[in-house]
Biotite code that builds the C-alpha atoms (Angstrom):
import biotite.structure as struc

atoms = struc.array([
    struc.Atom([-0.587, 1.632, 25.412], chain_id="A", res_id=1, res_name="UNK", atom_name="CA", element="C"),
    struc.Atom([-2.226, 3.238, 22.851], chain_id="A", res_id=2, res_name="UNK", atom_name="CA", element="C"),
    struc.Atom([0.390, 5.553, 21.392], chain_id="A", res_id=3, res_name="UNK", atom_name="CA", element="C"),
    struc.Atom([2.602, 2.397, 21.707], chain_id="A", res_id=4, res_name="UNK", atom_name="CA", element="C"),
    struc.Atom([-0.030, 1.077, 19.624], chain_id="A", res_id=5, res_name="UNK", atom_name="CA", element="C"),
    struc.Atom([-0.242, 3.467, 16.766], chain_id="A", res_id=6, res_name="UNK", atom_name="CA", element="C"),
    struc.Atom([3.771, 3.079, 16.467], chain_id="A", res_id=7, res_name="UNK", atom_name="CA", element="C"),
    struc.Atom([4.202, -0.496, 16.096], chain_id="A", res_id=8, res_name="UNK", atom_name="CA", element="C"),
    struc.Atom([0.434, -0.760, 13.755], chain_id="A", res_id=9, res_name="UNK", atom_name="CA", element="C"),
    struc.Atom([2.663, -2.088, 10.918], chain_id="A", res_id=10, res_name="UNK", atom_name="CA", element="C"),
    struc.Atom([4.396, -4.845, 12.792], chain_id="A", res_id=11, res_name="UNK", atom_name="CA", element="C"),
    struc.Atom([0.760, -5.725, 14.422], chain_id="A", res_id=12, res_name="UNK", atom_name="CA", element="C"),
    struc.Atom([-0.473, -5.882, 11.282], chain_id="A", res_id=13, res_name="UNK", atom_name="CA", element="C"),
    struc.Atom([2.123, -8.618, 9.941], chain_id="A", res_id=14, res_name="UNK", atom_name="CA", element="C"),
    struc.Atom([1.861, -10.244, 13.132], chain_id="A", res_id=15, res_name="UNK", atom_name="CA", element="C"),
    struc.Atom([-2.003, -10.806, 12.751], chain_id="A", res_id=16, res_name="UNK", atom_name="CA", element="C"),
    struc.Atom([-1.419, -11.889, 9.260], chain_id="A", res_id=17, res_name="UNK", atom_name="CA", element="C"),
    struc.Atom([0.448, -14.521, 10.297], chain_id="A", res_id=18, res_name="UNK", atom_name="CA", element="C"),
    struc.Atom([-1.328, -15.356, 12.896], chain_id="A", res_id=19, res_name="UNK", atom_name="CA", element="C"),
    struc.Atom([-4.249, -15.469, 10.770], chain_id="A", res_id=20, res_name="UNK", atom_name="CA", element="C"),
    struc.Atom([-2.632, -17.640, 7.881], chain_id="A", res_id=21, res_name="UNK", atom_name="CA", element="C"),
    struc.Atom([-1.289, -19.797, 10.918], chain_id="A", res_id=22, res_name="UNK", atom_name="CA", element="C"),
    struc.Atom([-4.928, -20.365, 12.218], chain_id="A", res_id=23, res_name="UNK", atom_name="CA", element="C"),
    struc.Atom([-6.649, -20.696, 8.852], chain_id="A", res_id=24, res_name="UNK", atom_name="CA", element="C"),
    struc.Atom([-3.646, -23.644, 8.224], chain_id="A", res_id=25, res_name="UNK", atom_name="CA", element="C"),
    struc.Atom([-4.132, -25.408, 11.347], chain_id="A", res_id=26, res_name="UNK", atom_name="CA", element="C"),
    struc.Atom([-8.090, -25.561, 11.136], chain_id="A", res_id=27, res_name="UNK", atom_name="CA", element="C"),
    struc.Atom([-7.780, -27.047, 7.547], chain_id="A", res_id=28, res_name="UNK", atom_name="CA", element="C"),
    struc.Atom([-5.002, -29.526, 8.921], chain_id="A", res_id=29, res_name="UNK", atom_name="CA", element="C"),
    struc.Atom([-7.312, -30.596, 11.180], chain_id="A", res_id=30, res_name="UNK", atom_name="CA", element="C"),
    struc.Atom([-9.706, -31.697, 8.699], chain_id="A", res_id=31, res_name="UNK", atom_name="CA", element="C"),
    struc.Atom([-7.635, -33.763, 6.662], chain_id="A", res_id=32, res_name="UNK", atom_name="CA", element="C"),
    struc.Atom([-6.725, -30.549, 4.069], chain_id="A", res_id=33, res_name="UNK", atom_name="CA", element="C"),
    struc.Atom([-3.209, -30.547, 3.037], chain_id="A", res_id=34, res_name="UNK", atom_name="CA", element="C"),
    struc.Atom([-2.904, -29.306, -0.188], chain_id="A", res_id=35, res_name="UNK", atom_name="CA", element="C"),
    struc.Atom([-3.493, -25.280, 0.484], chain_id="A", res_id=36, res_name="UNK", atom_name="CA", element="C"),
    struc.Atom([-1.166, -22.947, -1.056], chain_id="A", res_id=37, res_name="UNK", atom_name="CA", element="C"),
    struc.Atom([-0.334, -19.647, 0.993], chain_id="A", res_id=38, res_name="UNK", atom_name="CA", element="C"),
    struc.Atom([0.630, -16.197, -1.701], chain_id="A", res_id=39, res_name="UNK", atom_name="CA", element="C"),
    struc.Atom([1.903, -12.857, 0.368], chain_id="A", res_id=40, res_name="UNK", atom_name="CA", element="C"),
    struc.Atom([1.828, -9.564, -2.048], chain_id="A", res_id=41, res_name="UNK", atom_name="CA", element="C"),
    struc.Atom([4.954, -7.421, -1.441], chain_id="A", res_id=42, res_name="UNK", atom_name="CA", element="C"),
    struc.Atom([2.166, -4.734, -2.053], chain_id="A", res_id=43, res_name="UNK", atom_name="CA", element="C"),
    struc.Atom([-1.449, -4.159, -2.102], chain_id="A", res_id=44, res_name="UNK", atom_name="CA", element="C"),
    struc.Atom([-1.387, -2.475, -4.716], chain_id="A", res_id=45, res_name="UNK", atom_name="CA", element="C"),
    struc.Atom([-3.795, -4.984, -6.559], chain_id="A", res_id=46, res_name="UNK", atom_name="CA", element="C"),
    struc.Atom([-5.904, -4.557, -3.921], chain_id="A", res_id=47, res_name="UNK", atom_name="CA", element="C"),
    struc.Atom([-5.110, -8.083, -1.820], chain_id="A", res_id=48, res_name="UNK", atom_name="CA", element="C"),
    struc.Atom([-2.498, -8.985, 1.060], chain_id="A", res_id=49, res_name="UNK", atom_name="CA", element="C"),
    struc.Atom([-3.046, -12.693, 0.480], chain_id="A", res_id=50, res_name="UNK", atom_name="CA", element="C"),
    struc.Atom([-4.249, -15.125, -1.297], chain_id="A", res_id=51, res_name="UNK", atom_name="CA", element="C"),
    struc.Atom([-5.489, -18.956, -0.308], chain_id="A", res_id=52, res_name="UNK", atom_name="CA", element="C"),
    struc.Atom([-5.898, -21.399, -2.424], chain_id="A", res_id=53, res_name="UNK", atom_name="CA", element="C"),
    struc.Atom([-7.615, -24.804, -1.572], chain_id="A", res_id=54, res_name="UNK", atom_name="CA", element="C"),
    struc.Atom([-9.121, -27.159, -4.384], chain_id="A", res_id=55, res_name="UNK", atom_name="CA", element="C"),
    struc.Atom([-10.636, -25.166, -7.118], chain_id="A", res_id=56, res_name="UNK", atom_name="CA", element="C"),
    struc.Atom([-10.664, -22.268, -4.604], chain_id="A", res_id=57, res_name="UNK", atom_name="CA", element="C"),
    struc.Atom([-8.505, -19.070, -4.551], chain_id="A", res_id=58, res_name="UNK", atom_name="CA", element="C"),
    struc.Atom([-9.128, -16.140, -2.233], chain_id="A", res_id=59, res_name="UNK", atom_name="CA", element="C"),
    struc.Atom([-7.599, -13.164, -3.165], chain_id="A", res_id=60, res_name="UNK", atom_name="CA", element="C"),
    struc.Atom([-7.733, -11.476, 0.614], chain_id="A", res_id=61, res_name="UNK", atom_name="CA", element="C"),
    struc.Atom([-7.607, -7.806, 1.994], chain_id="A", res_id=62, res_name="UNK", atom_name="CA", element="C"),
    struc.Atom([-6.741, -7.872, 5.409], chain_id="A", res_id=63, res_name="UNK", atom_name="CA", element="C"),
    struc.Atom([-8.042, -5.315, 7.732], chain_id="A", res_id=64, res_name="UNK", atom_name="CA", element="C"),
    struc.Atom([-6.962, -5.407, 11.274], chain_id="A", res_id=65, res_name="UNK", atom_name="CA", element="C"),
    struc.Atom([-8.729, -3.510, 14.130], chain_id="A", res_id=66, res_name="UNK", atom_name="CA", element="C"),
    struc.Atom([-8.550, -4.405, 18.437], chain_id="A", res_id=67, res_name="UNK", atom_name="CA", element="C"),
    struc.Atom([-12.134, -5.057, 20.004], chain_id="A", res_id=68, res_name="UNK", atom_name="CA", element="C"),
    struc.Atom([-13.463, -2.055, 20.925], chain_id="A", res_id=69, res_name="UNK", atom_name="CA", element="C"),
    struc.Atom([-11.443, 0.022, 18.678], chain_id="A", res_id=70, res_name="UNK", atom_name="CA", element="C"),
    struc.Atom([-14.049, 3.143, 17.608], chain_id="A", res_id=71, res_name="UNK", atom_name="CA", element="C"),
    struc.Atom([-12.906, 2.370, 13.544], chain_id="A", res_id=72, res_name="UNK", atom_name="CA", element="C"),
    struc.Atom([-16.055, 2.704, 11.739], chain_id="A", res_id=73, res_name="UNK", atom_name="CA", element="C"),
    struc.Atom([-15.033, 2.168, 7.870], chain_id="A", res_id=74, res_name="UNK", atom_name="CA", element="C"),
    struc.Atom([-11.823, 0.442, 5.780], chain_id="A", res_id=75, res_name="UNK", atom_name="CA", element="C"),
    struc.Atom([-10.345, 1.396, 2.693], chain_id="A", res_id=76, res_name="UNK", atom_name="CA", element="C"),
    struc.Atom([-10.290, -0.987, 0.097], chain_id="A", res_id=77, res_name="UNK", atom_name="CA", element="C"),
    struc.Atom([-8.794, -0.519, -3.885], chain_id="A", res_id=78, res_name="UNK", atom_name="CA", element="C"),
    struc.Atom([-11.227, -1.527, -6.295], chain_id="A", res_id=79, res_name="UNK", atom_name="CA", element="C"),
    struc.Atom([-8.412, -3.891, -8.111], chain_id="A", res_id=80, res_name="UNK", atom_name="CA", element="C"),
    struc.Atom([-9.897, -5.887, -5.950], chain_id="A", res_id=81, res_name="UNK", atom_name="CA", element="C"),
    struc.Atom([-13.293, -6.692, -7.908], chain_id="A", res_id=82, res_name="UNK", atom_name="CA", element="C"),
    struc.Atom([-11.135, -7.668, -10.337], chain_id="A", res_id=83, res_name="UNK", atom_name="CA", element="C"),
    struc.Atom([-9.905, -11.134, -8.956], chain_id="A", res_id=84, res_name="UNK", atom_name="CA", element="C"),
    struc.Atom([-11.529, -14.036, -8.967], chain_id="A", res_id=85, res_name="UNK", atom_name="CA", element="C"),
    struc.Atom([-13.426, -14.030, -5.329], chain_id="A", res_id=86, res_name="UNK", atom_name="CA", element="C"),
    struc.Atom([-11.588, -10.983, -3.955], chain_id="A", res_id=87, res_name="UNK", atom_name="CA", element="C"),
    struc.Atom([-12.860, -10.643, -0.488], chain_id="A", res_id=88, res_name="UNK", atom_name="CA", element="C"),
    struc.Atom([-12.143, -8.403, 2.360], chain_id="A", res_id=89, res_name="UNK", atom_name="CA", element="C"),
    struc.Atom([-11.949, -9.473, 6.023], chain_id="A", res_id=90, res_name="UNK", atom_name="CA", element="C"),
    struc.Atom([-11.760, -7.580, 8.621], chain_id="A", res_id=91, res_name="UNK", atom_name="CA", element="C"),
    struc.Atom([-9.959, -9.128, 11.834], chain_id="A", res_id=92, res_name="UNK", atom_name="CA", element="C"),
    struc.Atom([-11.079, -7.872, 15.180], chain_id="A", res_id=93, res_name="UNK", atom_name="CA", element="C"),
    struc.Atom([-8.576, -9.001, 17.670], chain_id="A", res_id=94, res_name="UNK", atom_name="CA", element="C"),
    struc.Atom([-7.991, -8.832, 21.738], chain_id="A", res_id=95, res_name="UNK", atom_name="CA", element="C"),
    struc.Atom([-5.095, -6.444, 22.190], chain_id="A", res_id=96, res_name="UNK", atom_name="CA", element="C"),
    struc.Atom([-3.925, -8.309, 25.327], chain_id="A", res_id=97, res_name="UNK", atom_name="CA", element="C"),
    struc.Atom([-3.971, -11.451, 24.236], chain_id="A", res_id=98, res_name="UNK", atom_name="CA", element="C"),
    struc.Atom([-3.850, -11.478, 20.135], chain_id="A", res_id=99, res_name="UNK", atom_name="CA", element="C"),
    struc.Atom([-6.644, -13.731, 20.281], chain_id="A", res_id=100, res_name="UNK", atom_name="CA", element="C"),
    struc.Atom([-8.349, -13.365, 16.894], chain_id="A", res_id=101, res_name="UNK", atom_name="CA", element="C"),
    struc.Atom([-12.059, -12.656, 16.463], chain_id="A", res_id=102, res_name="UNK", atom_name="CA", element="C"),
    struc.Atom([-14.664, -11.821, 15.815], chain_id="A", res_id=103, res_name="UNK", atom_name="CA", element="C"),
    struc.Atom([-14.215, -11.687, 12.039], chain_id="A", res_id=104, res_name="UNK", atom_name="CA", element="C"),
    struc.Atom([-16.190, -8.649, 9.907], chain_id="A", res_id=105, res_name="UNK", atom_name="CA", element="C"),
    struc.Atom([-16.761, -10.148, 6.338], chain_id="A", res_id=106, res_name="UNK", atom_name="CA", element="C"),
    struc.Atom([-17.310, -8.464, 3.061], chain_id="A", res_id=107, res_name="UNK", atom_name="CA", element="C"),
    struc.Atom([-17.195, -10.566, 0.058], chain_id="A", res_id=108, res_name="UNK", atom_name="CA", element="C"),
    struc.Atom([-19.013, -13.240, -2.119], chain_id="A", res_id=109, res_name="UNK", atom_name="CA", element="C"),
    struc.Atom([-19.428, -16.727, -2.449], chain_id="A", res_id=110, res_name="UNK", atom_name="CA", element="C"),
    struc.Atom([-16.486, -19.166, -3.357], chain_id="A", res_id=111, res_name="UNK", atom_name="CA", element="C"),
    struc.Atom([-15.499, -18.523, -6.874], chain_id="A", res_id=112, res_name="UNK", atom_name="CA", element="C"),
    struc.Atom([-17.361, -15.546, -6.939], chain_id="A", res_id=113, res_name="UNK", atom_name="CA", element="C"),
    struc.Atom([-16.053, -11.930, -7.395], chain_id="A", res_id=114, res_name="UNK", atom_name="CA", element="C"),
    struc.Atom([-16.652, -9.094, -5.063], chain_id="A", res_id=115, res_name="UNK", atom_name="CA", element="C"),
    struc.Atom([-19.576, -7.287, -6.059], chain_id="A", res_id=116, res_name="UNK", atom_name="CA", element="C"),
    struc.Atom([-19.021, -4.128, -7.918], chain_id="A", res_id=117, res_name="UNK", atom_name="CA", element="C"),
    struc.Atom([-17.773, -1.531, -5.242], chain_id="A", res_id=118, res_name="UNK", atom_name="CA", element="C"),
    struc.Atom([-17.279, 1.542, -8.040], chain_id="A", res_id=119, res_name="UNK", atom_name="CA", element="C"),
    struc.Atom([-20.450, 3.584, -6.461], chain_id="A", res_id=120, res_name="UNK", atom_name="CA", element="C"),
    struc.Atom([-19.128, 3.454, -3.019], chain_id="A", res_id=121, res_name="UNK", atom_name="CA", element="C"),
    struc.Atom([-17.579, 6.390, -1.750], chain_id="A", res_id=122, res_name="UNK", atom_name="CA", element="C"),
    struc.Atom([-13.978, 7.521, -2.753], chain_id="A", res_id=123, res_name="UNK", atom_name="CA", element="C"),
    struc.Atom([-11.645, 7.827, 0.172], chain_id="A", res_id=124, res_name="UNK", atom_name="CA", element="C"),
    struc.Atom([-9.775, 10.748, 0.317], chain_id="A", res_id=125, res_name="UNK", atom_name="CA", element="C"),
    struc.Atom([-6.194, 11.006, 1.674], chain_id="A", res_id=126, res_name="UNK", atom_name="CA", element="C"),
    struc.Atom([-4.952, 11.466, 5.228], chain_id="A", res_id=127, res_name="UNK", atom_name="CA", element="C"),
    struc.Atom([-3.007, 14.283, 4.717], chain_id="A", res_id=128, res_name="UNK", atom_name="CA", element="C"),
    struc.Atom([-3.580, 17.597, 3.192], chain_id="A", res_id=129, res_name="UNK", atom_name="CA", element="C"),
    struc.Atom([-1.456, 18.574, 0.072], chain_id="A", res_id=130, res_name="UNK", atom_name="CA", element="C"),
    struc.Atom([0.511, 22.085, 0.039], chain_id="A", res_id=131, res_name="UNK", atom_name="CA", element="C"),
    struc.Atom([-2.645, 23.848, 0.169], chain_id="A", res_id=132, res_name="UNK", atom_name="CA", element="C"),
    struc.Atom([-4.105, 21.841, 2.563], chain_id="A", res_id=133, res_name="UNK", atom_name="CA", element="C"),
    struc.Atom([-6.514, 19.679, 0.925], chain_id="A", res_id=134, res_name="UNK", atom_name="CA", element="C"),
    struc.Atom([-7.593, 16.526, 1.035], chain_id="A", res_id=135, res_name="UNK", atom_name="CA", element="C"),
    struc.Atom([-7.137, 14.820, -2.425], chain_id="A", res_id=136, res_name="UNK", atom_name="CA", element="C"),
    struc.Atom([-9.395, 11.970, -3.630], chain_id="A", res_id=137, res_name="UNK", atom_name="CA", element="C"),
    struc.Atom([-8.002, 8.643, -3.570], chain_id="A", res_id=138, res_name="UNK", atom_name="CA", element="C"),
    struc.Atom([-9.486, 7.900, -7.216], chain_id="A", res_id=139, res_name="UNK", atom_name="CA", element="C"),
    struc.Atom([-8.571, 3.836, -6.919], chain_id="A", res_id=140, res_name="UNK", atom_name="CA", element="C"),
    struc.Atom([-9.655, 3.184, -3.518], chain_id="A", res_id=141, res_name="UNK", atom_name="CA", element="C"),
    struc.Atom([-13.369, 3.268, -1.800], chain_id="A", res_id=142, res_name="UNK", atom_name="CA", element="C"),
    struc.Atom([-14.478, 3.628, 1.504], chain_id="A", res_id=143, res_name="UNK", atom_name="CA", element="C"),
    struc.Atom([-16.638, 0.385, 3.066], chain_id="A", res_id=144, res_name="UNK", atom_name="CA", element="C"),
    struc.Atom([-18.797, 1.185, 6.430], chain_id="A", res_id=145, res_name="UNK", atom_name="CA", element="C"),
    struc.Atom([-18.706, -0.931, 9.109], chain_id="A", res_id=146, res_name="UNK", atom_name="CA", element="C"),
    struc.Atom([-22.535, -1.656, 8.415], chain_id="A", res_id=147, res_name="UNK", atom_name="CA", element="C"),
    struc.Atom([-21.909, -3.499, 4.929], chain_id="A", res_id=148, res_name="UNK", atom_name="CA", element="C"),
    struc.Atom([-19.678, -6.135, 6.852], chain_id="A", res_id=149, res_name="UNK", atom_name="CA", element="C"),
    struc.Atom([-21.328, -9.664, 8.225], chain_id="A", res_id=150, res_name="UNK", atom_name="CA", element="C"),
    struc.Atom([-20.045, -10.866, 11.411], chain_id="A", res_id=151, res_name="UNK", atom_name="CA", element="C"),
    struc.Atom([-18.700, -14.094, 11.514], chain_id="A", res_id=152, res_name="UNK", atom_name="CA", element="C"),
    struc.Atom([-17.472, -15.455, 14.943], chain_id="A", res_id=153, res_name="UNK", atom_name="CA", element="C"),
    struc.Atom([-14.965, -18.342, 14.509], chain_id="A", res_id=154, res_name="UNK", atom_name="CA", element="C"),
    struc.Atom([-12.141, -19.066, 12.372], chain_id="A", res_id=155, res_name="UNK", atom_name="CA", element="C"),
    struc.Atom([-14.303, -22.063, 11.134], chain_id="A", res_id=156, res_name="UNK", atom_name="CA", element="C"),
    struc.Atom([-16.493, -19.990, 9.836], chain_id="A", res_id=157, res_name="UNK", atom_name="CA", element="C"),
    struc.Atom([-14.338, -17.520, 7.723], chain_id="A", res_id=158, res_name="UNK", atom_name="CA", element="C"),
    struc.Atom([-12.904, -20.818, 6.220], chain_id="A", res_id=159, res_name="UNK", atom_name="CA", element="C"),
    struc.Atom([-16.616, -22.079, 5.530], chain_id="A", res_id=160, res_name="UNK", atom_name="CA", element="C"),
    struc.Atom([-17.094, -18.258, 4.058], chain_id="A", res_id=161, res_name="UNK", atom_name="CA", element="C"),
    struc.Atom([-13.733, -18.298, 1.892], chain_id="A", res_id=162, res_name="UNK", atom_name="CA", element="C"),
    struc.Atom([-14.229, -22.308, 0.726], chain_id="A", res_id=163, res_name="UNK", atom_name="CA", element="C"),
    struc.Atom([-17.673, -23.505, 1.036], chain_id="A", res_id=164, res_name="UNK", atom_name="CA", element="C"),
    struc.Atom([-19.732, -24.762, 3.640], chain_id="A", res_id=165, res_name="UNK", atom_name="CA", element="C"),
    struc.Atom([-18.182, -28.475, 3.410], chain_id="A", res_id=166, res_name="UNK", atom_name="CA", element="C"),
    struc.Atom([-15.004, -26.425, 4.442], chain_id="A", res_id=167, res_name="UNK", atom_name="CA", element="C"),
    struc.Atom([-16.597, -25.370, 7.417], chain_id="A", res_id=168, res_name="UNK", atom_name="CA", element="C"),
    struc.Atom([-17.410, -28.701, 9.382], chain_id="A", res_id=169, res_name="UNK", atom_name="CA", element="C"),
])
């Protein structure tokens, strides 16, 4: 299952993103919040996948996706990022079986808020060695540890973390 896995990470990835979105959209339903505006990027290359919108609040979102148990220990984030209004990065844990989302890994600020400044974290370096082999720098995008995340368990509280805590109830 694993190799299958590794093949079809792109179209688990979309499918958690939706799945996501879908969840996020069905808690705030159930509180009476209508008005929420969903944005996809065609790219990450300003550092987001999505971005929510509710009230006075827009998220600008980096999705990171990861099964339970999975031995990842860091994400790569670009450090556009910092530079949107509350750019946050969330890390989605999910059951593999199942596609049961959570727990949630957070790393971000406070609603209207921008990230804090991740310029002195370390640079990632590519995947793949150039013609001689090494390892460029990836000058644009940093590497986040596991250990700077905060756990959140339930969906309610990644809204109450992306909107405020009346968002949360």
């Amino acid at each position: 299952m694993a190799d299958y896995d590794s093949l079809q990470s792109s179209r688990r990835e979309n499918l958690i993103e939706h799945v996501f979105i879908g969840e996020v959209l069905r808690h705030l339903w159930c509180m009476g919040v209508r008005e929420v505006e969903v944005l996809r990027s065609e790219t990450d290359a300003a550092g987001y996948d999505i971005v929510i919108e509710v009230g006075r609040i827009s998220r600008h979102i980096q999705l990171k996706s990861s099964a339970r148990g999975a031995k990842t220990s860091r994400q790569h984030v670009h450090i556009a990022l910092g530079n949107k209004p509350s750019g946050c990065l969330l890390w989605v844990r999910f059951d593999s079986s199942t596609m049961t989302l959570g727990p949630f890994l957070w790393f971000g600020g406070d609603p209207g808020k921008p990230l804090r400044d991740i310029t002195d974290f370390p640079i990632a370096k590519h995947t793949k060695g150039n013609a001689e082999g090494e390892k460029t720098e990836r000058k644009n995008i940093r590497v986040i540890n596991k250990g700077q995340f905060t756990e959140i368990a339930t969906i309610s509280d990644v809204i109450e973390r992306l909107f405020g805590p009346q968002m949360g109830q």
